[in-house]
C-alpha positions as CSV (number, residue, x, y, z in Angstrom):
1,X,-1.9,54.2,3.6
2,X,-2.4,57.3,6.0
3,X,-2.4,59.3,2.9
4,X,-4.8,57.3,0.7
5,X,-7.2,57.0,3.9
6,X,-7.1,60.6,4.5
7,X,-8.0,61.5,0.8
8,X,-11.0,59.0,1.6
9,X,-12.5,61.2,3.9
10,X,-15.3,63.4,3.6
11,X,-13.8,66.7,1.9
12,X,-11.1,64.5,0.1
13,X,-9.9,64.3,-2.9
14,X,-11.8,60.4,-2.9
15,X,-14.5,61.6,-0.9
16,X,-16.7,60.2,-3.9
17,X,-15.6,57.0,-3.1
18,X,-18.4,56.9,0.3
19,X,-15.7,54.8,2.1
20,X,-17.5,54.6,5.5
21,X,-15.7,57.6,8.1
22,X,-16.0,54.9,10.7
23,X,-13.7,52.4,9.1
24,X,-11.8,55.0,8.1
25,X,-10.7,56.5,11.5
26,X,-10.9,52.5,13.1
27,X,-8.2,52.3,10.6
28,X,-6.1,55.4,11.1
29,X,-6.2,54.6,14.7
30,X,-4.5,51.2,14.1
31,X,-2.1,52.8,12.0
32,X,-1.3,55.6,14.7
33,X,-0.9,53.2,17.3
34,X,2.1,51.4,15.4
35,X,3.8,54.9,14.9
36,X,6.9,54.2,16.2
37,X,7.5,51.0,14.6
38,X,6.3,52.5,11.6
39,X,9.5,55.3,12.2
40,X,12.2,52.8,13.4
41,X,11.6,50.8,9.8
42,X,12.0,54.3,8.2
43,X,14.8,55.1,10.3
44,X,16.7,51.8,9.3
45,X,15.6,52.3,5.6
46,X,16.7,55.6,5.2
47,X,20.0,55.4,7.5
48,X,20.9,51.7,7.3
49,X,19.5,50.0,3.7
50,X,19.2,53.4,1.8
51,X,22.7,55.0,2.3
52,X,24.8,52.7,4.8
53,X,25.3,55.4,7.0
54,X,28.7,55.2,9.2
55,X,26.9,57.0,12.3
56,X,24.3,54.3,12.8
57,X,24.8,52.7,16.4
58,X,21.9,54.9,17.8
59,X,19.1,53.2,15.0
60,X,17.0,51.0,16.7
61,X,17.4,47.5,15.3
62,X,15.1,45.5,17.3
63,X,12.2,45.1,14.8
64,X,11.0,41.6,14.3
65,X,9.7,39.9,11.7
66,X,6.2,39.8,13.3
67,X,5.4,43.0,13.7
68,X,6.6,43.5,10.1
69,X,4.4,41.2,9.2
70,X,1.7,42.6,11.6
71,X,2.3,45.7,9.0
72,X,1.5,44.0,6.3
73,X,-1.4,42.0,7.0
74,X,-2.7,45.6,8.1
75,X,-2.3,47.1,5.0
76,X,-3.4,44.3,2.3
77,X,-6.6,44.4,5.0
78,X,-7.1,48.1,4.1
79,X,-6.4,47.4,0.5
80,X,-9.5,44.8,0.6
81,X,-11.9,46.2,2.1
82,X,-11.8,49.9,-0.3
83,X,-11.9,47.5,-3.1
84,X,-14.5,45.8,-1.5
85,X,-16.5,49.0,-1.1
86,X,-15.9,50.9,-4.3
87,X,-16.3,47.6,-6.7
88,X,-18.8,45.2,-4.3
89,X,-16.4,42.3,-4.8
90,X,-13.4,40.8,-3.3
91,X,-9.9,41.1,-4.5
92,X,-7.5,38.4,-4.2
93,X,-4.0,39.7,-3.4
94,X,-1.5,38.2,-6.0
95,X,1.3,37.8,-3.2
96,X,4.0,36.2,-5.5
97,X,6.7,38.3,-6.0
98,X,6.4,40.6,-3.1
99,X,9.0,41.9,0.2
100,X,6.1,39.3,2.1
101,X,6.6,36.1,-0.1
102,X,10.2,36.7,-0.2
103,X,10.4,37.1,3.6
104,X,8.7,34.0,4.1
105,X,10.5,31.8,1.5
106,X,13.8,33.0,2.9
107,X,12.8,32.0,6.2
108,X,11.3,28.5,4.9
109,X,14.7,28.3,3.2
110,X,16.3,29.0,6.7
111,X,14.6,26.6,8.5
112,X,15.2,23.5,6.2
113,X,18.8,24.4,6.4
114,X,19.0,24.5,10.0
115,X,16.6,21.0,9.7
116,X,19.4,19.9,7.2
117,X,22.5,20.5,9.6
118,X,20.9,19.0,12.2
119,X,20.4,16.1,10.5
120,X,23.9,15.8,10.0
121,X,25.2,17.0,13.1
122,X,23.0,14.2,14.7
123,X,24.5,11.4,11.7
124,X,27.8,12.6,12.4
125,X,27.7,12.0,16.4
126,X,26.3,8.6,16.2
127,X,29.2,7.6,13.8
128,X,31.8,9.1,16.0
129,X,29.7,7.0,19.0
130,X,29.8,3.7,16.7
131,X,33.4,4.1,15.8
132,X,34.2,4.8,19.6
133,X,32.6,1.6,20.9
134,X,33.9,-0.6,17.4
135,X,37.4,0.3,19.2
């Protein structure tokens, strides 16, 4: 994003584009200001996911899903409004196969299993509780 917002600017390659500088730098400064969560998901993609490094106690691991989130929604907000400017429409993100959907199914999925073995935790108490007082 950095890169493509850079090349936006006046003197860049997609200088033609007339992006407005002001949304522009609004929009590098939000992106600055998540730097280092920015470098400890490249850290762990790159040391972790990338190449299972043995040596990887010291890689910060306390990302959550939020502020990956947070990411996201910041980019696909960048995304709309250049395509917003350069075509004078909307776009509608088609989110269906993408690291975001999947995130969120597998944590719906998560939460009706937990629902799910609740459920049965709780059925299998109150007929250990109705056996107890049959006897």
């Amino acid at each position: 994003m950095i890169k493509i917002l850079e090349n936006c600017k006046k003197g860049g390659y997609y200088k033609s584009l007339n992006i407005s500088q002001e949304f522009i730098n609004k929009e590098l400064s939000r992106i600055t200001s998540k730097k280092k969560l920015i470098d400890d998901i490249k850290l762990q993609r790159d040391k972790i996911f990338a190449h299972e490094d043995s040596n990887n106690e010291g890689i910060v691991n306390d990302i959550t899903l939020d502020e990956t989130e947070e990411l996201f929604d910041l980019c696909q907000n960048i995304i709309f409004h250049i395509y917003t400017e350069v075509f004078d429409t909307h776009y509608e993100f088609e989110m269906g196969n993408s690291a975001h959907s999947n995130l969120r199914h597998v944590l719906n999925a998560l939460d009706e299993i937990e629902k799910q073995r609740k459920t049965e935790r709780t059925k299998l108490v109150e007929e250990l509780i109705r056996k107890s007082n049959e006897k």
